[in-house]
N, CA, C, O and CB atoms as a CASP TS submission, in Angstrom:
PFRMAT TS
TARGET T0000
AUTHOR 0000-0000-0000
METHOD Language model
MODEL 1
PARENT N/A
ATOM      1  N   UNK     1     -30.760 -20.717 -49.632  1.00  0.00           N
ATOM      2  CA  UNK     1     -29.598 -21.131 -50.399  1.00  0.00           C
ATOM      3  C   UNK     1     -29.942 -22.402 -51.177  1.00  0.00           C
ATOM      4  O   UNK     1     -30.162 -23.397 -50.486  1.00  0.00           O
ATOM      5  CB  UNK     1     -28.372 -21.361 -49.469  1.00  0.00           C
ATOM      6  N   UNK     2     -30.032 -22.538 -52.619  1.00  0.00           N
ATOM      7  CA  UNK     2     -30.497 -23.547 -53.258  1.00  0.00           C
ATOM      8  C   UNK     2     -29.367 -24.411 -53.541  1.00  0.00           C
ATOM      9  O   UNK     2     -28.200 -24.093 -53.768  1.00  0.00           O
ATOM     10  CB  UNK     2     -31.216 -23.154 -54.368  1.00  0.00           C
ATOM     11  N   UNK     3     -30.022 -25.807 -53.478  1.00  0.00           N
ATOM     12  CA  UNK     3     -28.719 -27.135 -53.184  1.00  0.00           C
ATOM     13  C   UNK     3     -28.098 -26.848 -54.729  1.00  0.00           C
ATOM     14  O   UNK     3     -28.709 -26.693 -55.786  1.00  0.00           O
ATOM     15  CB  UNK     3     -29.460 -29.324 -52.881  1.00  0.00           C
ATOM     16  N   UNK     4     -27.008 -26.839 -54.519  1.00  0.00           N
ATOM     17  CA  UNK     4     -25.979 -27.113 -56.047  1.00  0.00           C
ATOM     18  C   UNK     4     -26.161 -27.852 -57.317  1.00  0.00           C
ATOM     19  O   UNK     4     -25.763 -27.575 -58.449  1.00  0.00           O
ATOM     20  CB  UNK     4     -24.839 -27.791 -55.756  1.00  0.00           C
ATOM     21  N   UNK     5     -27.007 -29.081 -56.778  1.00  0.00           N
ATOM     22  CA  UNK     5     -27.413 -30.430 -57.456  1.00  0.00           C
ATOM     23  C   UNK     5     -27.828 -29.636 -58.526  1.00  0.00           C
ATOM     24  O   UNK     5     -27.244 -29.424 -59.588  1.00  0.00           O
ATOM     25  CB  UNK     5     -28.573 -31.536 -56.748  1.00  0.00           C
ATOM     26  N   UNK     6     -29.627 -28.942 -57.855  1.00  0.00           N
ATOM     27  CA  UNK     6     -30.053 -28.150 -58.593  1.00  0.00           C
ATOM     28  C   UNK     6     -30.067 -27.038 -59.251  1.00  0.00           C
ATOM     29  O   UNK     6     -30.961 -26.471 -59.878  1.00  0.00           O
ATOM     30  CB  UNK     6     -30.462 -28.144 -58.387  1.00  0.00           C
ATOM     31  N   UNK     7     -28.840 -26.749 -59.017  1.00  0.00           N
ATOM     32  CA  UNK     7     -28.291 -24.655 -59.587  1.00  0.00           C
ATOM     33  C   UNK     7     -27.520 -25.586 -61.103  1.00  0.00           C
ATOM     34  O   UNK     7     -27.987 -25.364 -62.220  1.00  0.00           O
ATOM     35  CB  UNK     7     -26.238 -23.192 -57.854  1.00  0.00           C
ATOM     36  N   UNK     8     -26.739 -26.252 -60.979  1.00  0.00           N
ATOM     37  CA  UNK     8     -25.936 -26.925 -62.669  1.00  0.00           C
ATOM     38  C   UNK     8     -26.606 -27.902 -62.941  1.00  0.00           C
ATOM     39  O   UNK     8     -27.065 -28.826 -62.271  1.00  0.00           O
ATOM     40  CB  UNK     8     -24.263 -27.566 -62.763  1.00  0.00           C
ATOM     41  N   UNK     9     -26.641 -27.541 -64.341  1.00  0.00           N
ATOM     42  CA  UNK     9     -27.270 -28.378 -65.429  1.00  0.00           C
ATOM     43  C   UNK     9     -26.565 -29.600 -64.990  1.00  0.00           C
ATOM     44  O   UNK     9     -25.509 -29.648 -64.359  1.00  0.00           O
ATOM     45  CB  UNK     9     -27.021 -27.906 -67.076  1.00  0.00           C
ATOM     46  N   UNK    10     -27.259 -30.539 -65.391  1.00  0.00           N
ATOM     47  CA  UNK    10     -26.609 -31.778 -65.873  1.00  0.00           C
ATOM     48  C   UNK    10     -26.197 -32.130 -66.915  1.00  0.00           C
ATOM     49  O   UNK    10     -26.843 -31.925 -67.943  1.00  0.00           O
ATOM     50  CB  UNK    10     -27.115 -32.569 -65.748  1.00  0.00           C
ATOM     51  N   UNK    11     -24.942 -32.791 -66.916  1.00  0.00           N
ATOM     52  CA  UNK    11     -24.182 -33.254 -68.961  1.00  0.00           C
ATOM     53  C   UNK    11     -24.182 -34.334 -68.571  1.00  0.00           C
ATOM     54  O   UNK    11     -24.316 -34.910 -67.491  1.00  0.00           O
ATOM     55  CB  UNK    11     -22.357 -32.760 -69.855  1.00  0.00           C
ATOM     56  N   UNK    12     -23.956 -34.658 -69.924  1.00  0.00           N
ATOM     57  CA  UNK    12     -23.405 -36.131 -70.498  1.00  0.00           C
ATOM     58  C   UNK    12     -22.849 -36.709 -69.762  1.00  0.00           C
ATOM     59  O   UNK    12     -21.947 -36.152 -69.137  1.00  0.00           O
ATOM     60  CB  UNK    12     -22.568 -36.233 -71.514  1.00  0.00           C
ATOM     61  N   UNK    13     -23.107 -37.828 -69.575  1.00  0.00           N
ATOM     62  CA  UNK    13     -21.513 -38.722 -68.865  1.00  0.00           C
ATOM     63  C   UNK    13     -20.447 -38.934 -70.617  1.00  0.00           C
ATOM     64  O   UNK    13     -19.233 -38.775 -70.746  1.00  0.00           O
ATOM     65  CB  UNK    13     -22.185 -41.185 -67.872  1.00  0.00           C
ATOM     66  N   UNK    14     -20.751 -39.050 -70.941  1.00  0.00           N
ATOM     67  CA  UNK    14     -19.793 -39.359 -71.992  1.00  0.00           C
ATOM     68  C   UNK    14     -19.265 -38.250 -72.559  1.00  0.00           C
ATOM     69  O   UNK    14     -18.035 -38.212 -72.528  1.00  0.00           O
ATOM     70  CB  UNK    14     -20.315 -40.129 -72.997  1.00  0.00           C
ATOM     71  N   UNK    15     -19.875 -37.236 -73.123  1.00  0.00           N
ATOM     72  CA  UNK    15     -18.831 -35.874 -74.017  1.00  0.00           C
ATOM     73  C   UNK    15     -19.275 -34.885 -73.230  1.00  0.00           C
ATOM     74  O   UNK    15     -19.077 -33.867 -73.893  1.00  0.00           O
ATOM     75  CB  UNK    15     -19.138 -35.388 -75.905  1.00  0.00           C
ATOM     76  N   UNK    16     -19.803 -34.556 -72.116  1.00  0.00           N
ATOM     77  CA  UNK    16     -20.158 -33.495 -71.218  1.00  0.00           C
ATOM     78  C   UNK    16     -20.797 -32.608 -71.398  1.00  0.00           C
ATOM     79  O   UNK    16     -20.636 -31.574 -70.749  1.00  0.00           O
ATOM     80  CB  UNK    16     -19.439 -33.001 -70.821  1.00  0.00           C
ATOM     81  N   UNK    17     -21.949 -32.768 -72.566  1.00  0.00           N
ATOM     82  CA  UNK    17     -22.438 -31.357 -73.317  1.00  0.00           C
ATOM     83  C   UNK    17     -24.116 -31.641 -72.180  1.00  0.00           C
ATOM     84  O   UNK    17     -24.595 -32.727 -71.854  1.00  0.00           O
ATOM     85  CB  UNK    17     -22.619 -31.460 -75.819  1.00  0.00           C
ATOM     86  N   UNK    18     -24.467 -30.688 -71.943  1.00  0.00           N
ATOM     87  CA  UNK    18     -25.960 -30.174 -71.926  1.00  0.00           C
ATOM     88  C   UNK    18     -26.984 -31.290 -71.782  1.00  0.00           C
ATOM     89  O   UNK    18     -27.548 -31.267 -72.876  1.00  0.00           O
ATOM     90  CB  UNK    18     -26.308 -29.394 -73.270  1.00  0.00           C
ATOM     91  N   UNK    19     -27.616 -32.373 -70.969  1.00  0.00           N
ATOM     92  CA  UNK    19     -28.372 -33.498 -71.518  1.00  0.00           C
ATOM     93  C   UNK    19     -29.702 -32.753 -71.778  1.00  0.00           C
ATOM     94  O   UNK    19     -30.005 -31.609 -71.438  1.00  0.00           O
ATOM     95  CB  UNK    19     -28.491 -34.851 -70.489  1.00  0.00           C
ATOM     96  N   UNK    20     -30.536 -33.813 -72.571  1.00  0.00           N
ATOM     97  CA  UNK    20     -31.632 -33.892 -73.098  1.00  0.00           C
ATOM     98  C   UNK    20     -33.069 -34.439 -72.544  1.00  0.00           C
ATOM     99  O   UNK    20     -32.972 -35.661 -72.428  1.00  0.00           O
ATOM    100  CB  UNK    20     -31.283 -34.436 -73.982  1.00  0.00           C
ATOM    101  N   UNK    21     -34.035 -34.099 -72.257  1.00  0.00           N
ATOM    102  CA  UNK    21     -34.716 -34.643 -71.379  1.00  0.00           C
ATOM    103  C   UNK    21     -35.228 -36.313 -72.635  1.00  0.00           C
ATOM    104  O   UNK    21     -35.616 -37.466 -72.443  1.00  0.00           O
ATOM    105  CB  UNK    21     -36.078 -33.287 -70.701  1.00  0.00           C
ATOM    106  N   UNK    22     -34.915 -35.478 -73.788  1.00  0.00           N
ATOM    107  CA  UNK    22     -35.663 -37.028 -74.201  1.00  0.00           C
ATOM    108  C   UNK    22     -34.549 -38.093 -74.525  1.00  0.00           C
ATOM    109  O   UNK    22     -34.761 -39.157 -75.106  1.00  0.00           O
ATOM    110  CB  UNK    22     -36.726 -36.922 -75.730  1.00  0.00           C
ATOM    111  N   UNK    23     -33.387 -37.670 -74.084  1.00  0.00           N
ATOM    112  CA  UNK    23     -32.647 -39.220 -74.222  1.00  0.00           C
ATOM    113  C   UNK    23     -31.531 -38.929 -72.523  1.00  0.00           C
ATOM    114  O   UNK    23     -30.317 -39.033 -72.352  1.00  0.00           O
ATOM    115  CB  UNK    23     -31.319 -39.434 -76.353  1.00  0.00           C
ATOM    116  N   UNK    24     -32.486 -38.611 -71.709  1.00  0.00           N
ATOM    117  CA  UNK    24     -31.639 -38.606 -70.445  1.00  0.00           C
ATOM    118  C   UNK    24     -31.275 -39.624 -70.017  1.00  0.00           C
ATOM    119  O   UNK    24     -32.121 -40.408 -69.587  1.00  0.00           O
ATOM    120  CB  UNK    24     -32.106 -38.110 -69.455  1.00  0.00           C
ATOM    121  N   UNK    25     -29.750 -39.996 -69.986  1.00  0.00           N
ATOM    122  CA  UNK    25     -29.011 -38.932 -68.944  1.00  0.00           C
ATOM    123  C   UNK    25     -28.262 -38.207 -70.231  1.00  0.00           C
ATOM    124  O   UNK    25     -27.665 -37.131 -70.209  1.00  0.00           O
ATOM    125  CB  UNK    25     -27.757 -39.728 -67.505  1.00  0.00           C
ATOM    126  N   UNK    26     -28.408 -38.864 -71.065  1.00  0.00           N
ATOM    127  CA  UNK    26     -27.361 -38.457 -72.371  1.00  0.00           C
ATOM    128  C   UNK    26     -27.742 -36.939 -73.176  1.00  0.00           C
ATOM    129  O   UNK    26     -28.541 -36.128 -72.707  1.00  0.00           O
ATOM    130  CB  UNK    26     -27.523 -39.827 -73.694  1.00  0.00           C
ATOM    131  N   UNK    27     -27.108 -36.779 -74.277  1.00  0.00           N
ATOM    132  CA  UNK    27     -27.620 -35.214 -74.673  1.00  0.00           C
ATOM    133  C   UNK    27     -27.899 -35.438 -76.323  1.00  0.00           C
ATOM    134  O   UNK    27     -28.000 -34.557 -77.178  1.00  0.00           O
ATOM    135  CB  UNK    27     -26.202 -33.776 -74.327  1.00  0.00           C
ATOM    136  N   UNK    28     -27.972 -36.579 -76.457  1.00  0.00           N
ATOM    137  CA  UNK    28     -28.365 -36.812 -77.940  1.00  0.00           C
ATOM    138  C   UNK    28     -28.215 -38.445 -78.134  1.00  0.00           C
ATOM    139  O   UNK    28     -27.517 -39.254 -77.522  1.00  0.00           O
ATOM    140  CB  UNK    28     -27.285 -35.888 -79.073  1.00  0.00           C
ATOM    141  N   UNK    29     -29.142 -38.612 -79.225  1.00  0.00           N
ATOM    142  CA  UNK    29     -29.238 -40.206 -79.413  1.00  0.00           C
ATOM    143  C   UNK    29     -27.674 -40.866 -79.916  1.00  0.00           C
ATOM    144  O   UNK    29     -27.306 -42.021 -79.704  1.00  0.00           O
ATOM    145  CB  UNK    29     -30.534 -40.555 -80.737  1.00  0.00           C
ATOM    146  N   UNK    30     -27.170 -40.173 -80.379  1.00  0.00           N
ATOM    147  CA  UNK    30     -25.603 -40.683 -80.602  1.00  0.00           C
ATOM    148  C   UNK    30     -24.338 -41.234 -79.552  1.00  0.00           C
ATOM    149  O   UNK    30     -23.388 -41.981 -79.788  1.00  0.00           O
ATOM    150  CB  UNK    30     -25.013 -39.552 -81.168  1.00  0.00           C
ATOM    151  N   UNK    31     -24.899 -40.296 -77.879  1.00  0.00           N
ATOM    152  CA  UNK    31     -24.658 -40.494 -76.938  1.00  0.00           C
ATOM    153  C   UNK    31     -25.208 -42.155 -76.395  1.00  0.00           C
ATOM    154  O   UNK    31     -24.667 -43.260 -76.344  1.00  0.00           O
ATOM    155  CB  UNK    31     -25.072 -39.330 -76.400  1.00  0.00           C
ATOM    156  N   UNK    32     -26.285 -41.723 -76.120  1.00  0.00           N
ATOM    157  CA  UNK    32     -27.491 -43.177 -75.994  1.00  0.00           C
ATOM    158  C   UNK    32     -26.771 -44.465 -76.593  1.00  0.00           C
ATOM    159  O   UNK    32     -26.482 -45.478 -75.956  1.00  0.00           O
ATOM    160  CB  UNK    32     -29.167 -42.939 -77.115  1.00  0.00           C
ATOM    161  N   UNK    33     -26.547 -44.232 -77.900  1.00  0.00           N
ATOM    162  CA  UNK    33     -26.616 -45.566 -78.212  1.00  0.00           C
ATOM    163  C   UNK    33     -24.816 -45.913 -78.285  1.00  0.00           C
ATOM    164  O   UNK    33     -24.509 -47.077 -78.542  1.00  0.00           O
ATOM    165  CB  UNK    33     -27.623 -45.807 -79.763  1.00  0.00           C
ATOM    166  N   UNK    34     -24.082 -45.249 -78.136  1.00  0.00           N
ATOM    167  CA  UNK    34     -22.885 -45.089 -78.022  1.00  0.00           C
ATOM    168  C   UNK    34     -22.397 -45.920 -76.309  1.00  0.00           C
ATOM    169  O   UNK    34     -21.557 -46.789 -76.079  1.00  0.00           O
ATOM    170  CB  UNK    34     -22.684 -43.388 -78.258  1.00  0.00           C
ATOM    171  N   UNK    35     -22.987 -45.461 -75.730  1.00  0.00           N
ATOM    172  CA  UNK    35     -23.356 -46.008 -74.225  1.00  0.00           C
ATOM    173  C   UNK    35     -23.888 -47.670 -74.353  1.00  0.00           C
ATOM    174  O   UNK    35     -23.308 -48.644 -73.874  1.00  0.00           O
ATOM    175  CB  UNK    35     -24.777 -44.927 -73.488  1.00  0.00           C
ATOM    176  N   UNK    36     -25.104 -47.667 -75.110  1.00  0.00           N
ATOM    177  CA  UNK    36     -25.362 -49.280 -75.346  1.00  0.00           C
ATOM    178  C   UNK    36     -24.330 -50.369 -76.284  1.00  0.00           C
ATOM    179  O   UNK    36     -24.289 -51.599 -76.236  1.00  0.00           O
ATOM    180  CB  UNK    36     -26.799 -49.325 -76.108  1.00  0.00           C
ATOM    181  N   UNK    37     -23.694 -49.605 -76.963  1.00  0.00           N
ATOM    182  CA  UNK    37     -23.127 -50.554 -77.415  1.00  0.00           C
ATOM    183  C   UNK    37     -21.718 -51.060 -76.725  1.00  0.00           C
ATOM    184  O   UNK    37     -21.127 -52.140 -76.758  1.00  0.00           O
ATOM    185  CB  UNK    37     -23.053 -50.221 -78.658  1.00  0.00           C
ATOM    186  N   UNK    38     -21.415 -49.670 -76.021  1.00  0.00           N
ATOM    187  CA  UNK    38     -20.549 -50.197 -74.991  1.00  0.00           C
ATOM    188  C   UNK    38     -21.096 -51.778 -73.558  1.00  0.00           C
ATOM    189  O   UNK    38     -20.462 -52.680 -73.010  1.00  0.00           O
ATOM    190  CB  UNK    38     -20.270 -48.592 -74.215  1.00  0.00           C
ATOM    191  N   UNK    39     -22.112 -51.447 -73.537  1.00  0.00           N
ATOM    192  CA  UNK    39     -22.798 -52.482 -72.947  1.00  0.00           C
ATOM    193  C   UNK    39     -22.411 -53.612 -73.315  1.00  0.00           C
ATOM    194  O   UNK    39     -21.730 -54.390 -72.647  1.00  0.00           O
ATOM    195  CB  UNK    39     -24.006 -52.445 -73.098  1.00  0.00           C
ATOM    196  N   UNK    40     -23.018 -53.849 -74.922  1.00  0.00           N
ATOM    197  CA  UNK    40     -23.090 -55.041 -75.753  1.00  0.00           C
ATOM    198  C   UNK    40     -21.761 -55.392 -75.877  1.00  0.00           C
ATOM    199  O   UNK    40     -21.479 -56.586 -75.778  1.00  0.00           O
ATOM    200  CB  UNK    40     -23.766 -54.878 -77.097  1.00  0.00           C
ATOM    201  N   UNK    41     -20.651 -54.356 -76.127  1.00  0.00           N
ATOM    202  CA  UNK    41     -19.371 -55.178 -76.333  1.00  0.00           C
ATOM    203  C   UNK    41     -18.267 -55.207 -74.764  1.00  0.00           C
ATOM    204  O   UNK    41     -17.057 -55.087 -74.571  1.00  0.00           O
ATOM    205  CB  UNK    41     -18.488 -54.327 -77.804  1.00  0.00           C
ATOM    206  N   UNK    42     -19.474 -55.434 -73.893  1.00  0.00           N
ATOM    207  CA  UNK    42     -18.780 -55.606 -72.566  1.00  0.00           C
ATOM    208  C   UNK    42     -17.531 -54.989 -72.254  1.00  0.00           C
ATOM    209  O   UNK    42     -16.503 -55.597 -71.958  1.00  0.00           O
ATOM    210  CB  UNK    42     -18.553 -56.877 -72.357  1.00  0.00           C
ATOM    211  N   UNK    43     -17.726 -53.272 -72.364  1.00  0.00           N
ATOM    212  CA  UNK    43     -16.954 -52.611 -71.702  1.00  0.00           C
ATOM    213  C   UNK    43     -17.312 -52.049 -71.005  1.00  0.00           C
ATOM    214  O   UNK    43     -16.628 -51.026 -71.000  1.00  0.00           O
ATOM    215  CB  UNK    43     -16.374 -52.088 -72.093  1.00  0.00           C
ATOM    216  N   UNK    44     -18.246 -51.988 -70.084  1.00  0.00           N
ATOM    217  CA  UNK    44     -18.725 -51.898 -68.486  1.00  0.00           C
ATOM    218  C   UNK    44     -18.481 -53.325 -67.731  1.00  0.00           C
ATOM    219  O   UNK    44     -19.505 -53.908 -67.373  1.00  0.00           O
ATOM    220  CB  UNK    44     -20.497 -51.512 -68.372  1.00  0.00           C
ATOM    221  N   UNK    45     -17.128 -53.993 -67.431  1.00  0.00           N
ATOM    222  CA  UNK    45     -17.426 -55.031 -66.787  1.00  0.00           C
ATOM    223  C   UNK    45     -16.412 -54.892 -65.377  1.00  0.00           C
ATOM    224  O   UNK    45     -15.333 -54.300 -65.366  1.00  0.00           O
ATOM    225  CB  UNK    45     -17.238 -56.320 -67.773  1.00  0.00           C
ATOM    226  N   UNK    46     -16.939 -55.477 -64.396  1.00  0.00           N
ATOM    227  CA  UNK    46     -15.436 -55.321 -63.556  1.00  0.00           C
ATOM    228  C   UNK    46     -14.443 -56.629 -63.686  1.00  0.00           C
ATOM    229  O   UNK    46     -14.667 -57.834 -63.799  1.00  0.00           O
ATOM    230  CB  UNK    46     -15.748 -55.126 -61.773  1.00  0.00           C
ATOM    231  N   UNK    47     -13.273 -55.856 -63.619  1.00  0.00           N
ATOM    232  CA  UNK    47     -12.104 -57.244 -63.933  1.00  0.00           C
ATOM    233  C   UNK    47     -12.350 -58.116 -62.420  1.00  0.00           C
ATOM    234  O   UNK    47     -12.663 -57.871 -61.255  1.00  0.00           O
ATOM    235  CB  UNK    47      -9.924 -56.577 -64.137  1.00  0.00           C
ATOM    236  N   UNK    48     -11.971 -59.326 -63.315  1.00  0.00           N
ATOM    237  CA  UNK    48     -12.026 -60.349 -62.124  1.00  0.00           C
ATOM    238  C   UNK    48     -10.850 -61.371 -62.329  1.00  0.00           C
ATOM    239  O   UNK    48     -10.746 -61.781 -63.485  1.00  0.00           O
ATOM    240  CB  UNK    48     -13.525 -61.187 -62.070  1.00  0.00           C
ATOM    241  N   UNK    49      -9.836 -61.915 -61.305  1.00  0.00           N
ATOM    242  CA  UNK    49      -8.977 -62.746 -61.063  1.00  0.00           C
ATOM    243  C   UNK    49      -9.446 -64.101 -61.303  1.00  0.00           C
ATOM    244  O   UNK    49      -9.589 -64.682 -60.228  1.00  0.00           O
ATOM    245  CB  UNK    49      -8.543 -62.540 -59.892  1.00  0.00           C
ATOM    246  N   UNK    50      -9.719 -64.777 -62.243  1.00  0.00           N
ATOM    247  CA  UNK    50      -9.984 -66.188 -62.528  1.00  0.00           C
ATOM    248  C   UNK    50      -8.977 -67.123 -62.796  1.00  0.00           C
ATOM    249  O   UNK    50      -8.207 -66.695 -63.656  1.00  0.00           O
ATOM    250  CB  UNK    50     -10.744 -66.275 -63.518  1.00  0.00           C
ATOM    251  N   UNK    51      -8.683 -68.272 -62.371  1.00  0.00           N
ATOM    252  CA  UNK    51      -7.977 -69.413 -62.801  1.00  0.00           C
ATOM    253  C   UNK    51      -8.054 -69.832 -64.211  1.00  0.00           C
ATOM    254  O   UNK    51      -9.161 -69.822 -64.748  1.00  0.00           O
ATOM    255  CB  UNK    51      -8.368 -70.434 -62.059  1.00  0.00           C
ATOM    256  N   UNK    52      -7.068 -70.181 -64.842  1.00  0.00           N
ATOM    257  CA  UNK    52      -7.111 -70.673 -65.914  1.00  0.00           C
ATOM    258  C   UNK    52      -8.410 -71.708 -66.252  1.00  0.00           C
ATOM    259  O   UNK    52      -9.065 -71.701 -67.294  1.00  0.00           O
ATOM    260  CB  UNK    52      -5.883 -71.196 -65.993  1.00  0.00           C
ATOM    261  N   UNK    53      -8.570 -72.455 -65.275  1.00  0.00           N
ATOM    262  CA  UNK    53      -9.977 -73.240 -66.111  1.00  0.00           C
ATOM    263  C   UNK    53     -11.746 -72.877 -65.978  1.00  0.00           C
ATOM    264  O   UNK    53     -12.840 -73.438 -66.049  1.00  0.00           O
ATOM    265  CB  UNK    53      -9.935 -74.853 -65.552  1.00  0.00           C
ATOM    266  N   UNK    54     -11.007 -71.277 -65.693  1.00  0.00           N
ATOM    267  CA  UNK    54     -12.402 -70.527 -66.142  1.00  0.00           C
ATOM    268  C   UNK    54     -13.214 -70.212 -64.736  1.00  0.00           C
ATOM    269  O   UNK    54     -14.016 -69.278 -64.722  1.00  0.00           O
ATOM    270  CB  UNK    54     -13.451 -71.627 -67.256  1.00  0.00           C
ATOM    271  N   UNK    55     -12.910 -71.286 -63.152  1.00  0.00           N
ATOM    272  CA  UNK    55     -13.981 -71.032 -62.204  1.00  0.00           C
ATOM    273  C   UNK    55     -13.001 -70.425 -61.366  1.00  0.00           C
ATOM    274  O   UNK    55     -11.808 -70.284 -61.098  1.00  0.00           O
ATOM    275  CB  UNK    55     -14.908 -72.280 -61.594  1.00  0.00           C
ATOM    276  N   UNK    56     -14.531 -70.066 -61.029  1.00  0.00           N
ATOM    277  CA  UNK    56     -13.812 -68.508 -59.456  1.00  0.00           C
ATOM    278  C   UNK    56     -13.976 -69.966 -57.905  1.00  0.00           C
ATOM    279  O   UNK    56     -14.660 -70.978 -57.757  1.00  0.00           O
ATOM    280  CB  UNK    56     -16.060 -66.034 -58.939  1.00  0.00           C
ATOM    281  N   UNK    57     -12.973 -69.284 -57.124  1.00  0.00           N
ATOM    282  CA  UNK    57     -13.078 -69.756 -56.002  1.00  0.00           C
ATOM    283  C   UNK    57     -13.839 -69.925 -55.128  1.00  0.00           C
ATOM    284  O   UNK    57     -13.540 -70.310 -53.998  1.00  0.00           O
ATOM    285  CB  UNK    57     -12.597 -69.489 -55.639  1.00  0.00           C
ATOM    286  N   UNK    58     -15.385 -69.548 -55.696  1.00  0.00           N
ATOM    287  CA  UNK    58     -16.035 -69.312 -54.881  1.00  0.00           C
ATOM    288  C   UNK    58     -17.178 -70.457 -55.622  1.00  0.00           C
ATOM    289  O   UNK    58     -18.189 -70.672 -54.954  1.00  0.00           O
ATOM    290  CB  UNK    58     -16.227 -67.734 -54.608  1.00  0.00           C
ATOM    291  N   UNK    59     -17.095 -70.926 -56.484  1.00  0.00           N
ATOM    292  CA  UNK    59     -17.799 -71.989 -57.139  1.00  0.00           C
ATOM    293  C   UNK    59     -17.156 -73.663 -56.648  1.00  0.00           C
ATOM    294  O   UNK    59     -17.879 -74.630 -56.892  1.00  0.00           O
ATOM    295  CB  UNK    59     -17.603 -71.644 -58.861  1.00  0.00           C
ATOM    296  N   UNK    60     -16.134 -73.830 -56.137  1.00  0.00           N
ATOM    297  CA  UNK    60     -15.571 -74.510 -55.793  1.00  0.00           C
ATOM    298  C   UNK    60     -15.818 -75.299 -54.313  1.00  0.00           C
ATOM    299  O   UNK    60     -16.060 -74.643 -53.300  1.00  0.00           O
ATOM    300  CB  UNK    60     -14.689 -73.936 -56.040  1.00  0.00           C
ATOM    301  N   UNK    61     -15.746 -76.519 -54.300  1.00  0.00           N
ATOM    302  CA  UNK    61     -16.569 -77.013 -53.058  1.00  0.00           C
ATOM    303  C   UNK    61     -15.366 -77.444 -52.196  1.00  0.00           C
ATOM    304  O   UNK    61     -14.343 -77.902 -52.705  1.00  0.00           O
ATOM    305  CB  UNK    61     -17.751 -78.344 -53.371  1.00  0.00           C
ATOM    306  N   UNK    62     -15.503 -77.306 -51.085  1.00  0.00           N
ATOM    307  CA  UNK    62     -14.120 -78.389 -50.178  1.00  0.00           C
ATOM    308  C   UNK    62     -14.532 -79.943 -50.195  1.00  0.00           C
ATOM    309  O   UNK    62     -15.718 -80.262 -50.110  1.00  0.00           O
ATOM    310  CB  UNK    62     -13.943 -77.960 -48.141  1.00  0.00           C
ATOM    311  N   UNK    63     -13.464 -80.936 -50.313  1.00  0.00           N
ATOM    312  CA  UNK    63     -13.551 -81.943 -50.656  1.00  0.00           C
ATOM    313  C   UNK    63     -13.074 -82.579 -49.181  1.00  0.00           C
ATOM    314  O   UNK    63     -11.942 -82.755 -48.731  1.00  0.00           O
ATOM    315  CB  UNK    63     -12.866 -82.151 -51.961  1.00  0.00           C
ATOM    316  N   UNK    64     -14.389 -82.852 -48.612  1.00  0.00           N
ATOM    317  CA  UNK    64     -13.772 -83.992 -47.289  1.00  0.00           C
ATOM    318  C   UNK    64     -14.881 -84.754 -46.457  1.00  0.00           C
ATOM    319  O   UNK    64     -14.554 -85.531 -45.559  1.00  0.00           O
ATOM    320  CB  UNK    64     -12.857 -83.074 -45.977  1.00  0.00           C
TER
END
């Protein structure tokens, strides 16, 4: 019984078509770079709860 992984193709993460071995994981360079620029304009980021003057609580020292 062959594992599943390997019985379906793999797609796109982004438009789900068919990937490409030469721009894997993607299925065309339009994909690829569509993906990087999401990078560049920092929409892969995780949200984070910050204080207004910019530092996390964890940069912060106890004072005593």
């Amino acid at each position: 019984m062959p594992n599943e992984a390997f019985a379906r193709p793999r797609r796109c993460p982004l438009c789900g078509k068919p990937r490409v071995e030469e721009y894997k994981p993607f299925c065309s360079r339009g994909c690829r770079d569509r993906d990087l620029n999401r990078w560049f304009d920092e929409g892969y980021r995780v949200p984070v709860d910050q204080p207004p003057d910019g530092t996390a609580d964890d940069d912060r020292f106890d004072e005593g």
